[in-house]
C-alpha positions as CSV (number, residue, x, y, z in Angstrom):
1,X,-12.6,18.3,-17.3
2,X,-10.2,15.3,-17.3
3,X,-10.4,12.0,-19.6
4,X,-7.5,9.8,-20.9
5,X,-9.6,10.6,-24.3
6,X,-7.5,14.2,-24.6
7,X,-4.2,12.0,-24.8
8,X,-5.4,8.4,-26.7
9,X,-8.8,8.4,-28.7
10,X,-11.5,6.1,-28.1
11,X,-10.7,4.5,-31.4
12,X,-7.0,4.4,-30.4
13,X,-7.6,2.5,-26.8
14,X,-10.0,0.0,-28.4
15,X,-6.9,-0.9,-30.0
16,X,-4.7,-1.5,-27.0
17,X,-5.0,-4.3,-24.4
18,X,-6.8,-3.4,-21.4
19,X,-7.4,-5.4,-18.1
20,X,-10.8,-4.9,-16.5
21,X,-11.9,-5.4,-13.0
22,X,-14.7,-7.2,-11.5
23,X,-17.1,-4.0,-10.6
24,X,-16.8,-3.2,-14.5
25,X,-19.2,-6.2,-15.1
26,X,-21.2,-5.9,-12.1
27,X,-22.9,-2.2,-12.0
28,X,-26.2,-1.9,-10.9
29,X,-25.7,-5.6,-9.5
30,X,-27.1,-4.1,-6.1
31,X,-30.7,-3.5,-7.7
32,X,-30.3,-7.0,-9.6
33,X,-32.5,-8.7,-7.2
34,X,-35.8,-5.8,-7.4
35,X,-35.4,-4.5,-10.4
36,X,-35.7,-5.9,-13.9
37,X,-33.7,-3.1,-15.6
38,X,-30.4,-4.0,-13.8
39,X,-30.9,-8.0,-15.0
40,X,-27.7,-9.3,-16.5
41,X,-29.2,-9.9,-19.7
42,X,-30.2,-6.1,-19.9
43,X,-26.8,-4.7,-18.6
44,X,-25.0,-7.1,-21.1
45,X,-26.6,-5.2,-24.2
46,X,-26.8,-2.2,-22.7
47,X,-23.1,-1.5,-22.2
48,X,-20.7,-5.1,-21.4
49,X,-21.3,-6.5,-25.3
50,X,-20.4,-3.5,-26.6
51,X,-17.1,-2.8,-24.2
52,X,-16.3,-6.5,-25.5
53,X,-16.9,-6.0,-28.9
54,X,-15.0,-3.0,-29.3
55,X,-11.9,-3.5,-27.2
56,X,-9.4,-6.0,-29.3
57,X,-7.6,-7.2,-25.8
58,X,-9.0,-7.9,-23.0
59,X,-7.5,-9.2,-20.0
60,X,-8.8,-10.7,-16.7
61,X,-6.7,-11.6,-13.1
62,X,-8.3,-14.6,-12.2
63,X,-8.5,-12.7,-8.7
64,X,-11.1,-10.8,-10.4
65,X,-12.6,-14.0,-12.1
66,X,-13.3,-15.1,-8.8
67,X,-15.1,-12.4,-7.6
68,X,-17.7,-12.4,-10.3
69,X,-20.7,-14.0,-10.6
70,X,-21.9,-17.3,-13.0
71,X,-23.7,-15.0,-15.2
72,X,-20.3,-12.9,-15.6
73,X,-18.2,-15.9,-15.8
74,X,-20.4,-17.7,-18.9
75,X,-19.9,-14.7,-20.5
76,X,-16.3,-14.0,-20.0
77,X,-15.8,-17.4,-20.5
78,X,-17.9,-17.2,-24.6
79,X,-15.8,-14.5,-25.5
80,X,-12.4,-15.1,-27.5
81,X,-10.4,-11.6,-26.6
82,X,-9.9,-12.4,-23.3
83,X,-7.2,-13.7,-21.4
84,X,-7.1,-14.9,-17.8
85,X,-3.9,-14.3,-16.5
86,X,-2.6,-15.4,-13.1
87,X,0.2,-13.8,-10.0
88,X,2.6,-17.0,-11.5
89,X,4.2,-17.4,-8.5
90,X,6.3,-14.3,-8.8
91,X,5.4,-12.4,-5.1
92,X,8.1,-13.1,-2.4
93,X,10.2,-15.0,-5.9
94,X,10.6,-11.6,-8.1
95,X,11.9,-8.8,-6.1
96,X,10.3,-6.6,-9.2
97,X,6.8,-8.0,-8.8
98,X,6.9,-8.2,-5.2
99,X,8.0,-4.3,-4.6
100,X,5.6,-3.0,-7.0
101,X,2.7,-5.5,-5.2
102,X,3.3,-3.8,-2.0
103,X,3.9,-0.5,-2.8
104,X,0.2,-0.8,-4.1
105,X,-1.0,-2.9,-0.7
106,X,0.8,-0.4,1.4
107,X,-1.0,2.2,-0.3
108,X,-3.2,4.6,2.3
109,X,-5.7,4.3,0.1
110,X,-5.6,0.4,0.2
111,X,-4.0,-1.1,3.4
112,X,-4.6,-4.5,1.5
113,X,-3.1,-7.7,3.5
114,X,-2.9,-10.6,0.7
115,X,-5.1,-13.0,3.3
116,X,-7.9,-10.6,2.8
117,X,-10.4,-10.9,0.1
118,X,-11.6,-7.3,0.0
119,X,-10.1,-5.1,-2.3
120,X,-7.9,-8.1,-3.5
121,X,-8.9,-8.2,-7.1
122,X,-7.7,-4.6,-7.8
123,X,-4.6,-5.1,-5.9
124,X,-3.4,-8.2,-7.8
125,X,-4.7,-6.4,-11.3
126,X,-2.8,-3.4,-11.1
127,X,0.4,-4.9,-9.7
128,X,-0.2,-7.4,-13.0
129,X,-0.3,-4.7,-15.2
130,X,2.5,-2.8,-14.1
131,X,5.1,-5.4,-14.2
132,X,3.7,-6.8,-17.4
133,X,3.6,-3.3,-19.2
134,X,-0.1,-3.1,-19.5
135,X,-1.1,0.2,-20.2
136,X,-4.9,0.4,-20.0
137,X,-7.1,-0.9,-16.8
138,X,-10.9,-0.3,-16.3
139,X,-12.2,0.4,-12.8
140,X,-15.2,1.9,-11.6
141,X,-13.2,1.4,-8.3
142,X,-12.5,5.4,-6.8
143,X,-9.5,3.8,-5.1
144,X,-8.0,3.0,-8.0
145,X,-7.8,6.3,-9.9
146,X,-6.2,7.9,-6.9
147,X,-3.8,5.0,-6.3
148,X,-2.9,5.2,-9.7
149,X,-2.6,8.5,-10.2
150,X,0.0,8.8,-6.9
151,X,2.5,5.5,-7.4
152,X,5.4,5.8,-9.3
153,X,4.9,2.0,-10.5
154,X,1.4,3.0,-12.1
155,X,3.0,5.9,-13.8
156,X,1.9,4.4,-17.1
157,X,-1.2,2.6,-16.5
158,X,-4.3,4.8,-17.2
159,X,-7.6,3.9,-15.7
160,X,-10.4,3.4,-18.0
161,X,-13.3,4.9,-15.7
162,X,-16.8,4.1,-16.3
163,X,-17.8,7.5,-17.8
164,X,-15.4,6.0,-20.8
165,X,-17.6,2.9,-21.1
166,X,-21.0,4.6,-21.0
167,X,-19.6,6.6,-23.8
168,X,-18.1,3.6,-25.4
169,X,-21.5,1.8,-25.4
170,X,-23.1,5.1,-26.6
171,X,-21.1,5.2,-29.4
172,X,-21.3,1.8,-30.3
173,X,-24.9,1.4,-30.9
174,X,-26.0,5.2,-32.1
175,X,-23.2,3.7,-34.8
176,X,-25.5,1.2,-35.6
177,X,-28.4,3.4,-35.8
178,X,-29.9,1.7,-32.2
179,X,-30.8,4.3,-30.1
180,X,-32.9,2.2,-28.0
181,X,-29.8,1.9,-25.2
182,X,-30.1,5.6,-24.9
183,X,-32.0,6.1,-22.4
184,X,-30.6,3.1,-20.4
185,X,-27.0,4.8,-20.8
186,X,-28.1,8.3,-19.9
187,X,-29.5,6.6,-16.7
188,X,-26.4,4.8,-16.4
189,X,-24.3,7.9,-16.7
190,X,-26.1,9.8,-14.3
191,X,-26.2,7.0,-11.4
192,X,-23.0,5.1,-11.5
193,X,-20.7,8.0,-13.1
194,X,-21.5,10.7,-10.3
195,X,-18.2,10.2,-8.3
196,X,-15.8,10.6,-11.3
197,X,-18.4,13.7,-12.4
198,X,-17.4,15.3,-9.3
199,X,-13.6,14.0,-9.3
200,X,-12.8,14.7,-13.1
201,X,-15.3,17.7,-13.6
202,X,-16.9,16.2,-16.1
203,X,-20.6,17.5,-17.9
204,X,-23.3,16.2,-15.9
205,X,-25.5,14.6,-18.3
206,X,-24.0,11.9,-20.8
207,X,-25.5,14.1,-24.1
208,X,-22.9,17.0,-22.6
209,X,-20.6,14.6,-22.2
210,X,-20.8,12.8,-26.0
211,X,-20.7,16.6,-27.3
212,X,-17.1,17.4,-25.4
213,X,-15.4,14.5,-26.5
214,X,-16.7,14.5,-30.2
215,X,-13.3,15.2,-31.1
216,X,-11.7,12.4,-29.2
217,X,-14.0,9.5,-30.6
């Protein structure tokens, strides 16, 4: 089993800034449309208030501000920890920025031209928090854990996978004696965390999963 948790507690990354991208805010956005459990509203409580609420930083690329929907904007936009940040001019201008930007677009894993729109809003985020020093970014993106994980320039960024927010939220309202969202979360868990299951060999049902990092919370 891997998790960030065995190095930094959950406790100790709420602490630290963390830059999110857009599919973070937008699971389940697929079934949006047919099913009423996958509303906004419903995936707010169930797992983005508490991410927000917890995390004392939070930082947003406006590339990944763009991609998100009104809902996700009014609510970004309510919230008083986040910070929109932007490129600032510095690609083609900072030879710093603009090697670490294409080591990331030339990645195999990414093949990113910057007049494309796919893929753009974890490309700009992660060559954002490299050259600014930012430590901790949240993808449910598989792309990004490997990327990370093989570029020297992402060395010291850890990705924040979406097991760690289920388990976040989890913790956040059993906390507050509301174990209403526990049921939602376990579904949660088992639908949108079964990649990084696989990849990080972690417990297949969110309850296993809570129990194995009880030390780490």
């Amino acid at each position: 089993m891997y998790t960030p948790l065995f190095e930094t507690s959950l406790a100790d990354l709420c602490k630290q800034p963390m830059m999110i991208d857009a599919n973070i805010l937008m699971v389940g956005i697929e079934s949006r449309a047919c099913d009423p459990k996958y509303y906004f509203e419903n995936m707010k409580e169930l797992y983005i208030q508490p991410l927000f609420h917890c995390f004392q930083s939070i930082i947003i690329h406006e590339m990944v501000y763009n991609e998100l929907d009104l809902e996700c904007k009014l609510f970004i936009d309510s919230c008083s920890n986040v910070t929109t940040v932007h490129e600032g001019g510095l690609y083609g201008v900072d030879p710093q920025y603009t090697t670490i930007f294409n080591n990331i677009s030339e990645h195999e894993r990414v093949r990113y031209d910057r007049s494309r729109s796919k893929d753009r809003g974890e490309v700009y985020s992660l060559a954002y928090a490299a050259y600014h020093g930012i430590n901790l970014f949240s993808s449910k993106e598989i792309m990004v854990d490997d990327i990370a994980k093989d570029l020297k320039d992402l060395m010291c960024v850890k990705v924040i996978t979406f097991d760690i927010i289920v388990l976040l939220a989890y913790v956040y309202h059993n906390s507050n004696d509301n174990t209403s969202c526990n049921k939602g979360l376990k579904s949660l868990y088992k639908r949108y965390c079964e990649d990084v299951i696989k990849r990080h060999g972690l417990p297949a049902t969110l309850l296993e999963y809570v129990a194995a990092c009880s030390d780490y919370i």
